[in-house]
C-alpha positions as CSV (number, residue, x, y, z in Angstrom):
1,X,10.6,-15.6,-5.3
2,X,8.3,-14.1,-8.0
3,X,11.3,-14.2,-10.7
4,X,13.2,-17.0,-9.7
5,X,13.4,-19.5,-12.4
6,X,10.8,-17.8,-14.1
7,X,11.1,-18.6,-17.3
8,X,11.0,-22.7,-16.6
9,X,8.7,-22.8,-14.6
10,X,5.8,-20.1,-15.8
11,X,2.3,-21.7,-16.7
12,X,1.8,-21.5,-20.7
13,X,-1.2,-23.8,-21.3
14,X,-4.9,-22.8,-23.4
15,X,-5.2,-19.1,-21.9
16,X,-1.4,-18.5,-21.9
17,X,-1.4,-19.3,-25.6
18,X,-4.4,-17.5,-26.2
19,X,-3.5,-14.6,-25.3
20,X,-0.2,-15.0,-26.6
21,X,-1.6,-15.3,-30.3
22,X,-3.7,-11.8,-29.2
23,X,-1.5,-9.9,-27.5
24,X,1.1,-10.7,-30.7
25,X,-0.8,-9.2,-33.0
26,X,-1.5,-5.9,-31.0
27,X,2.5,-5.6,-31.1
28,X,2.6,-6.5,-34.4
29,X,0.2,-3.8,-35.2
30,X,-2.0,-6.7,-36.9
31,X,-5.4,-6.5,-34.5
32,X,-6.5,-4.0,-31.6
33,X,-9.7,-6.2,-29.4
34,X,-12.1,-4.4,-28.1
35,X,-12.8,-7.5,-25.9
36,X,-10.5,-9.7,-23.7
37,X,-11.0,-13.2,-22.7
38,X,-13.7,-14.9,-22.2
39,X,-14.9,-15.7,-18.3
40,X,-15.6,-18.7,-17.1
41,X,-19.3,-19.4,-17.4
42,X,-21.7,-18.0,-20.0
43,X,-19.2,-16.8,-22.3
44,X,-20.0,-13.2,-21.1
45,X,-16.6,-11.3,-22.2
46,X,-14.5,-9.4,-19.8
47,X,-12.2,-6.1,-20.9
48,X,-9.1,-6.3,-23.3
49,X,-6.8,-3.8,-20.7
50,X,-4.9,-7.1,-19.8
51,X,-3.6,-7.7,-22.6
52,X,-2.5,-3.9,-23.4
53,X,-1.1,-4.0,-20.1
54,X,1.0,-6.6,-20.4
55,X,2.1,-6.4,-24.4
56,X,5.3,-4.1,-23.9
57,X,6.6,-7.0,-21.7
58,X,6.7,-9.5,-25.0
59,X,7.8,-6.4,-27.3
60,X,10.8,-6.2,-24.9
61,X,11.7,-10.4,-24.9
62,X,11.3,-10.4,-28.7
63,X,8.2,-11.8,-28.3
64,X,9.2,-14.7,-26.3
65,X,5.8,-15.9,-24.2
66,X,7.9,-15.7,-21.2
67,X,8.3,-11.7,-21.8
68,X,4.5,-12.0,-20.1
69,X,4.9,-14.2,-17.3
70,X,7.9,-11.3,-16.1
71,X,5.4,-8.5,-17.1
72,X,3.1,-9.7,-14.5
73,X,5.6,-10.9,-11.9
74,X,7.0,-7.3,-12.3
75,X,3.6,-5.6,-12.1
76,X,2.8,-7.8,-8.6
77,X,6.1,-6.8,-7.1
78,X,5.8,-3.1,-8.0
79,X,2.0,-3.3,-6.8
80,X,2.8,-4.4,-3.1
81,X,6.0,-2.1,-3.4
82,X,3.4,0.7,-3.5
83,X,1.0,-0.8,-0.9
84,X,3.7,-0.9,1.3
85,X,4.4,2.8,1.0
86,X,0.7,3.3,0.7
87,X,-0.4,1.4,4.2
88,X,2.9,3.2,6.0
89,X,1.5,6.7,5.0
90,X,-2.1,6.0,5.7
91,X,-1.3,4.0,9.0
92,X,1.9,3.2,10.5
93,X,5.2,1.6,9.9
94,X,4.9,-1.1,11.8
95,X,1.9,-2.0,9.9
96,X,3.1,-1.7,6.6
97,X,6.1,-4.2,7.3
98,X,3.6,-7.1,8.6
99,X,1.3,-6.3,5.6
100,X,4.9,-6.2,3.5
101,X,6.1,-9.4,4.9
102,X,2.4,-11.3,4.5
103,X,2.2,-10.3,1.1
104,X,5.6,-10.9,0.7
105,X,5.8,-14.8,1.3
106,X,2.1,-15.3,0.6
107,X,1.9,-18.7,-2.0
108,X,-1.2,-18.0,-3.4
109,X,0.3,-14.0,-4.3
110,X,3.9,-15.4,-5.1
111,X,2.2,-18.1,-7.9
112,X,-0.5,-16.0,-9.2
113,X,2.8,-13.5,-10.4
114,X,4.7,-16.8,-11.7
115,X,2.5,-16.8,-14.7
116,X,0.4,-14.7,-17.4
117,X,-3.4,-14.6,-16.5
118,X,-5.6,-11.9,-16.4
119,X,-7.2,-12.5,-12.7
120,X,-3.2,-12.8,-11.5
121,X,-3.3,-9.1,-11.2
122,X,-6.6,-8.2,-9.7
123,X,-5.0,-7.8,-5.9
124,X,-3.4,-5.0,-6.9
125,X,-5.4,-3.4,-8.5
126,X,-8.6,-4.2,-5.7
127,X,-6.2,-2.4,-3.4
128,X,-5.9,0.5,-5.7
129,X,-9.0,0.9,-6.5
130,X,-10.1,1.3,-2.5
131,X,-6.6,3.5,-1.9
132,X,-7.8,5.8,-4.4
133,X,-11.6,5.5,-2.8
134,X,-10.1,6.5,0.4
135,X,-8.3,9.4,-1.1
136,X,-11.1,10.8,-2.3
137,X,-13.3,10.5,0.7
138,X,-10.7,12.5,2.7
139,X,-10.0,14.9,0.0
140,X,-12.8,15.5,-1.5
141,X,-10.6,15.8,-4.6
142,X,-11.8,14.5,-8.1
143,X,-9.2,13.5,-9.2
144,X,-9.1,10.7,-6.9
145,X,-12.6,9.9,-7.8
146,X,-12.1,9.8,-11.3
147,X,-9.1,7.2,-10.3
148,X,-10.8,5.2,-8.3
149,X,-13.7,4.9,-10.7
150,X,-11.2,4.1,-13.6
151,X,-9.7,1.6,-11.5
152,X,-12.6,-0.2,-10.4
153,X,-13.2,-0.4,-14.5
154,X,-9.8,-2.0,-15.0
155,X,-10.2,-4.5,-12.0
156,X,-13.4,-5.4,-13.4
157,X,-11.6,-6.1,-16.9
158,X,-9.4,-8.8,-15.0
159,X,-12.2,-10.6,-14.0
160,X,-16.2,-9.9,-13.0
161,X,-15.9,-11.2,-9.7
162,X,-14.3,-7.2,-9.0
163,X,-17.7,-6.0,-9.2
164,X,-18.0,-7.0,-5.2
165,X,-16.1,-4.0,-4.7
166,X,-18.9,-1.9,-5.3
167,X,-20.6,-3.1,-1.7
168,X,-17.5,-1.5,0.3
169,X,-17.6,1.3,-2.1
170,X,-21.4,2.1,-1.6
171,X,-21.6,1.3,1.9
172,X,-18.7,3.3,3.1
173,X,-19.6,6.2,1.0
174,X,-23.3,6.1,3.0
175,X,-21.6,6.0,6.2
176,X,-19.4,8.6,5.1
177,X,-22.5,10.9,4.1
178,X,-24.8,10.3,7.2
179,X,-21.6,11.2,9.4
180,X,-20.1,13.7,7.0
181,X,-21.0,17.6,7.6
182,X,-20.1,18.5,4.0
183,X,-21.7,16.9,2.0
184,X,-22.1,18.9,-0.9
185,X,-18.3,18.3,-2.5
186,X,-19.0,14.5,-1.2
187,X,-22.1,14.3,-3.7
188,X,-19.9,14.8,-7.1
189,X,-17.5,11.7,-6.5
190,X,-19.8,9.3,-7.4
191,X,-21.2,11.0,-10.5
192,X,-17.1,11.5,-11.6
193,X,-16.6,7.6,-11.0
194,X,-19.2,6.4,-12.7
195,X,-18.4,8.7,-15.6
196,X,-14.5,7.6,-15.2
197,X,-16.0,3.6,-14.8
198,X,-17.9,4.1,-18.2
199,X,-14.8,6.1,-20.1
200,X,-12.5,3.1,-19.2
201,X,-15.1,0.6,-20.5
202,X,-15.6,2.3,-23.8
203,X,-14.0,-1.0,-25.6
204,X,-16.8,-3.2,-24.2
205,X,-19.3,-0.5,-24.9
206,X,-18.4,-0.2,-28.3
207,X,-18.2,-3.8,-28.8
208,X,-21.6,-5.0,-27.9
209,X,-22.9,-1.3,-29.9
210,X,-20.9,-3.1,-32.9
211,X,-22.7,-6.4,-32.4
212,X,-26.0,-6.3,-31.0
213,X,-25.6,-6.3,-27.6
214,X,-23.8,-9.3,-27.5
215,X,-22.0,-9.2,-24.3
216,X,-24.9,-7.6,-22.8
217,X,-27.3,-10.5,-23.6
218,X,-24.9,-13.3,-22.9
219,X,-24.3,-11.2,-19.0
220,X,-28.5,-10.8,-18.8
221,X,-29.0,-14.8,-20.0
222,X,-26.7,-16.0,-16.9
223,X,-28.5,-14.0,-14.9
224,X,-31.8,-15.0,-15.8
225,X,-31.7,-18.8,-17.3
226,X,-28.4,-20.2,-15.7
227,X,-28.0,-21.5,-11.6
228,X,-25.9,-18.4,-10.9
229,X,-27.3,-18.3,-7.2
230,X,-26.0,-21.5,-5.2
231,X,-28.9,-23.4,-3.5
232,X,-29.2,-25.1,0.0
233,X,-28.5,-23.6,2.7
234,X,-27.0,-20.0,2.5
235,X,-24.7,-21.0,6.2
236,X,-23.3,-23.7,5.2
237,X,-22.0,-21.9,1.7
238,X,-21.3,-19.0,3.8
239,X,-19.0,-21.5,6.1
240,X,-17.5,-23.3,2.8
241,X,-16.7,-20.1,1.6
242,X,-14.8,-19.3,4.7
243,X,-13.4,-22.3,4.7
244,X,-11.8,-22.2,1.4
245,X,-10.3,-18.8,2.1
246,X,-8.5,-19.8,5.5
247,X,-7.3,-22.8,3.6
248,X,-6.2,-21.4,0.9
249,X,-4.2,-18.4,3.0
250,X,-2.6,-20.9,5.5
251,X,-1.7,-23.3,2.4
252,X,-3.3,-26.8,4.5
253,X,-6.4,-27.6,4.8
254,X,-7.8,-27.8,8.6
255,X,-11.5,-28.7,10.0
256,X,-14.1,-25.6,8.6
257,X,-15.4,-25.5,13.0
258,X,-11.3,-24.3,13.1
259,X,-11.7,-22.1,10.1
260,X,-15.0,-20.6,11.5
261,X,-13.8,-20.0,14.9
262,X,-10.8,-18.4,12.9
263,X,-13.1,-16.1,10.7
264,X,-15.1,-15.3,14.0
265,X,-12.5,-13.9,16.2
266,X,-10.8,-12.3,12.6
267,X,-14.0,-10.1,12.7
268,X,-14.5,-9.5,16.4
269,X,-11.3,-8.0,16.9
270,X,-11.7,-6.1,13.9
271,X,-14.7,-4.7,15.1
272,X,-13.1,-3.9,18.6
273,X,-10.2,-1.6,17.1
274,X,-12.4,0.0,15.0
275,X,-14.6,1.2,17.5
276,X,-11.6,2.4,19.6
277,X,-10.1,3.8,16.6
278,X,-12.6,4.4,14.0
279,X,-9.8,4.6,11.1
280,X,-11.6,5.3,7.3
281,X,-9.0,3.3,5.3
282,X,-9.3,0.4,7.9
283,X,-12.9,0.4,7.8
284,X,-13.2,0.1,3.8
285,X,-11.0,-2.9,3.5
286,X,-13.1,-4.5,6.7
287,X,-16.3,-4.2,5.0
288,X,-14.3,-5.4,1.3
289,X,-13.0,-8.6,3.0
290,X,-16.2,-9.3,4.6
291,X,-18.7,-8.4,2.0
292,X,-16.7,-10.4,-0.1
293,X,-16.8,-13.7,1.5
294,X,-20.9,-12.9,2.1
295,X,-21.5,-11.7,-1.7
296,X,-19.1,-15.1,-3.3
297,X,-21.0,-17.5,-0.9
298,X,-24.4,-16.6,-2.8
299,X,-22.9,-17.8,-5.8
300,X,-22.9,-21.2,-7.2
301,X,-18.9,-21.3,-8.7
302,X,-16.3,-23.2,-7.3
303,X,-14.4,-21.7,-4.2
304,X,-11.1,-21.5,-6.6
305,X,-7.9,-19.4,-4.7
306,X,-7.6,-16.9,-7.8
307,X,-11.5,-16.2,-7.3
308,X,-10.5,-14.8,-4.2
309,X,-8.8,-11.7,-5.8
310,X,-10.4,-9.0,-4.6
311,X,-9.8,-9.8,-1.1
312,X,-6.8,-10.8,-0.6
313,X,-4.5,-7.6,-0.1
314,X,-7.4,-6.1,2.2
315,X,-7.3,-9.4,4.2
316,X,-3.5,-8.7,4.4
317,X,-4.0,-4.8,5.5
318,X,-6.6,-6.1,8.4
319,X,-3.9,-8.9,9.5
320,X,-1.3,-6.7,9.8
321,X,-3.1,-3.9,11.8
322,X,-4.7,-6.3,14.2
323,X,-0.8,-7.8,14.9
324,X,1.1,-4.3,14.9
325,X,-1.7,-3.2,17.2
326,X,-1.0,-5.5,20.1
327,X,-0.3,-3.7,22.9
328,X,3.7,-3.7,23.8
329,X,4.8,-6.0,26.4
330,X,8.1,-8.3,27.1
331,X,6.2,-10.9,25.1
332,X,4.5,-8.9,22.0
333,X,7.5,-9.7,19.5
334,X,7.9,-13.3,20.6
335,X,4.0,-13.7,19.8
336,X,4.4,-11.5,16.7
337,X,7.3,-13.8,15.0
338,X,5.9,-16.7,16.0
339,X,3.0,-15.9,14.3
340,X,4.9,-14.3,11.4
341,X,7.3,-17.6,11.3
342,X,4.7,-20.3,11.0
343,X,2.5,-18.0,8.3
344,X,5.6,-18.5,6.0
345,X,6.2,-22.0,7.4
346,X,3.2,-23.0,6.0
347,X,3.9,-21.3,2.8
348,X,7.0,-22.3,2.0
349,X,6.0,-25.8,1.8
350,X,4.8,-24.6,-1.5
351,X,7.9,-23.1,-3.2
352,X,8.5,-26.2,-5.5
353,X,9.8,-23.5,-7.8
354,X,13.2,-23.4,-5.6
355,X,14.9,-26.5,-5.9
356,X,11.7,-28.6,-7.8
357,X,12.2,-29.6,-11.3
358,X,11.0,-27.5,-13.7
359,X,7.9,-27.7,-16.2
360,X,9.4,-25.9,-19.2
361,X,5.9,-25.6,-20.6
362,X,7.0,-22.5,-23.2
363,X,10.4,-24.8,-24.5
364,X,8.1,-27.9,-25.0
365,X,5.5,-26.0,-27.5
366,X,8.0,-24.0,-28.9
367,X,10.0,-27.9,-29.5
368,X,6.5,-29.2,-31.1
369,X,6.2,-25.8,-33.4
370,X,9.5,-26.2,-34.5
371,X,9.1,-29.8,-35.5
372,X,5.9,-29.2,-37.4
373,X,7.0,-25.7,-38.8
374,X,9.0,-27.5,-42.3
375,X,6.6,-30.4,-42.7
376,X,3.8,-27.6,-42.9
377,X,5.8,-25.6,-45.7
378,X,3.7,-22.5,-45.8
379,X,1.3,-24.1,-46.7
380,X,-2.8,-23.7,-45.4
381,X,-3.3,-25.9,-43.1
382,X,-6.3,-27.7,-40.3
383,X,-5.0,-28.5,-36.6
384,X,-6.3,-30.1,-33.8
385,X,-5.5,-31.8,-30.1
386,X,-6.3,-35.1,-28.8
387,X,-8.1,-36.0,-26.9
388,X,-10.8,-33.8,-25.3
389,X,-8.3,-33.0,-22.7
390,X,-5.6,-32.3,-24.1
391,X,-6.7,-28.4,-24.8
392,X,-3.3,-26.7,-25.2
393,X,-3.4,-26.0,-28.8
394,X,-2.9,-22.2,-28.9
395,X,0.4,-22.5,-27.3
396,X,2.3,-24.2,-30.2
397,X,-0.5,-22.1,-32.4
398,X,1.3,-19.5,-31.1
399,X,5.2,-20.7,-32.2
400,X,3.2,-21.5,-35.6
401,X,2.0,-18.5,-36.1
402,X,4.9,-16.1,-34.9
403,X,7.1,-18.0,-37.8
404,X,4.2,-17.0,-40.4
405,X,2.0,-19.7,-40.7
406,X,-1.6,-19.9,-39.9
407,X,-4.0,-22.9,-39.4
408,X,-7.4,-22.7,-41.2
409,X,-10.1,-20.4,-39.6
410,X,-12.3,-23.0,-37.6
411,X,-15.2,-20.9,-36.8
412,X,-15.9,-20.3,-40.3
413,X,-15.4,-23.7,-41.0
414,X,-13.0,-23.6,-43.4
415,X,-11.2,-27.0,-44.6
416,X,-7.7,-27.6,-46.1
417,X,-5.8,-29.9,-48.1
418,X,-3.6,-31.3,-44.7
419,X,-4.4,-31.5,-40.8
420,X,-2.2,-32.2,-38.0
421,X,-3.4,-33.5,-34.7
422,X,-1.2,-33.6,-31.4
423,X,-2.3,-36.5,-29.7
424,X,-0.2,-36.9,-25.5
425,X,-1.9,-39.8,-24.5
426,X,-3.0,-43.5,-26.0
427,X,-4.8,-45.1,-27.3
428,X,-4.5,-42.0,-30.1
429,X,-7.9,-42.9,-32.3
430,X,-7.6,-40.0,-34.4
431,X,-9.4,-41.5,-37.0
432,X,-12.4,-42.9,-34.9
433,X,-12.7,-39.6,-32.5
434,X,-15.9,-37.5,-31.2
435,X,-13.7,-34.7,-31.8
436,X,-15.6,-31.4,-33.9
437,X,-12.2,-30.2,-34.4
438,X,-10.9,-33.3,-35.9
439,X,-14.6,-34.0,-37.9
440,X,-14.7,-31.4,-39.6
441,X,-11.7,-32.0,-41.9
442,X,-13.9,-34.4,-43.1
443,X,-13.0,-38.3,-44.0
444,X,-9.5,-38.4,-43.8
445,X,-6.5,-40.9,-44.0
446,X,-3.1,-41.0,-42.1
447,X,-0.4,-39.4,-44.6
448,X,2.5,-40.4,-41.3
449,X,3.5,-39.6,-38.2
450,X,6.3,-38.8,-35.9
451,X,6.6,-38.1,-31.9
452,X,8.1,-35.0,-30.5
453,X,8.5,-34.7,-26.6
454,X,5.9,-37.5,-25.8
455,X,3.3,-36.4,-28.3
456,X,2.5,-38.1,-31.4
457,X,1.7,-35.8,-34.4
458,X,-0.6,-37.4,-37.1
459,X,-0.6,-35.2,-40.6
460,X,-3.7,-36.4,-42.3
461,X,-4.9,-36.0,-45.8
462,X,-8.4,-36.5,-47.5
463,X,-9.0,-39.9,-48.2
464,X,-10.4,-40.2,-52.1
């Protein structure tokens, strides 16, 4: 389900062909980042390990944008591969095949590893980063405290919202220490993550030493001048936040009194086993899932299904404990595939990607670079989309570009002797647009024009 028409269907929009143009040029030896994309709000600048991560997937297609899509999709699989094995060692086998099969046929899992993005791969590496947390808590080992630290740096790198996984860390390593008797060897593993945390991050470090703090100033001005912190009242964002989850786990959107009364009982049988059982690595994902819920509903974001990231693997590891822990009667696996049955029900209402008809987002900018390629005849050249919306423009930058052509540095404002603008929708005022991207080629005229796909492609000259 994660590789199934793959190719036709994977996302390649603005990010996709961002990154495409970036992680290119790292396998063409051209340009090593010491940053990765930018987030969402403040421009504040997250890691580049996503795209060295997933760059030996387009060396191996030839550089073919698809090549990343698989990289993740193969990444995902291997990562819940691995839980599986992990949460059978750690707990039982009964366990790790519910938490196998919830991950398995999971919608929100199955399409964030249908497509190249870097939070598409922060599950796995949440999980990873508490596996190894647990590890070293039991060992005492520091090796799995230098791997947990390094992998709480790498989640981070995938997207800033992974820095909630510091509460679970923090306040199971208290609780740890108060019951602990040792606790001399328990004292170095936070001093060996942190230093591990900081090692991994040395890009970003060296970045913002390179230019003045920038990252550092752009994180400290959304702190301090933008509405990070969500106002009104703190319950009814905590109970929107809940709600979003349940909805987005159970793919249909019911009342948020159904979705509280769900969260509720979620939590109070978790807190029943626990105290029966007191399990470590059951405890760490408890306090992940639930400090992450509390810690998002602060902020003032939208309740996207990706932001949820860092939770949802734990979410699947406390599922599947509370259902394999249900005491064995005549009934218990009539309940439990009942249960199991209309989870995937619910689901598979969303595998368009089966039978639906395919987007072939990749074929249709590599059609539109392939049509501009000869009228452009090596020569420098301006490009643009219109309108506003239409913000794809890296992904037939990137077709441009892997054939040897490049379009006119923007930021430094330079101009050329010929622009083309993609224009998907009328009325296509190219001429008579709000558009920085189009106004800085200055006054212009329409040379011709020809459609491709549904898109109109204007080349424009300067008008004398």
């Amino acid at each position: 389900m994660r590789m199934w028409r793959l190719g036709d269907f994977a996302m390649f929009l603005a990010d996709q062909g961002r990154d495409a143009i970036i992680i290119k040029r790292i396998v063409m030896l051209e340009h090593f980042p010491l940053i990765g994309p930018p987030s969402s709000i403040g421009q504040v600048y997250l890691g580049p390990f996503f795209y060295y991560l997933v760059a030996p997937f387009l060396f191996l297609f030839a550089l073919n944008p698809a090549g990343l899509a698989f990289g993740v999709s193969f990444l995902s699989i291997v990562g819940i591969v691995l839980g599986y094995y992990i949460v059978r060692k750690v707990l039982k086998e009964k366990v790790a095949l519910v938490f196998l099969v919830l991950c398995t046929f999971s919608y929100q899992l199955i399409w964030a590893a249908r497509f190249s993005w870097n939070p598409n791969l922060l599950p796995v590496f949440a999980f990873f980063t508490l596996y190894f947390f647990y590890k070293a808590l039991e060992t005492k080992k520091i090796v799995y405290s230098f791997l947990y630290g390094a992998f709480f740096a790498l989640s981070f790198q995938l997207h800033h919202l992974a820095a909630f996984l510091g509460a679970p860390i923090v306040l199971t390593f208290i609780y740890q220490f108060i019951t602990e008797k040792k606790k001399i060897p328990l004292l170095l593993s936070p001093f060996i993550a942190v230093a591990s945390f900081l090692l991994i991050s040395s890009p970003l470090i060296i970045f913002d030493l390179k230019h003045d703090f920038l990252n550092t100033k752009n994180l400290i001005s959304l702190f301090t001048q933008q509405n990070v912190v969500a106002g009104g009242s703190p319950l009814a964002r905590l109970l929107e936040t809940n709600h979003a989850f349940w909805s987005t786990i159970l793919q249909r959107s019911y009342s948020q009194m159904f979705s509280t009364a769900l969260g509720v009982m979620f939590f109070a049988a978790l807190i029943f086993l626990w105290m029966r059982k007191k399990d470590l690595f059951v405890l760490i994902h408890t306090i992940n899932f639930f400090s992450f819920i509390y810690l998002f509903s602060i902020l003032s974001s939208a309740r996207y299904p990706h932001y949820y990231g860092t939770a949802y693997l734990s979410f699947f590891v406390l599922c599947a404990y509370l259902l394999a822990s249900v005491p064995k009667k005549a009934y218990t696996t009539a309940v439990l595939g009942f249960v199991i049955s209309a989870y995937i029900a619910l689901n598979a209402k969303q595998y368009s990607f089966i039978t639906g008809q395919t987007s072939n987002q990749i074929v249709f900018a590599q059609r539109i670079a392939e049509s501009l390629a000869p009228r452009i005849d090596n020569k420098p050249f301006n490009f643009a989309t219109y309108p506003i919306e239409f913000t794809s423009e890296d992904t037939f930058l990137y077709f441009l570009e892997k054939q040897g052509l490049k379009t006119a540095n923007r930021e430094a404002k330079e101009v050329t002797d010929q622009m083309y603008v993609l224009c998907d929708r009328e009325p296509c005022r190219i001429l008579d647009s709000h558009s920085w991207n189009i106004e800085i080629f200055g006054k212009a005229k329409i040379d011709t024009m020809w459609e491709v796909s549904g898109v109109k492609i204007y080349r424009l000259v300067h008008e004398k």
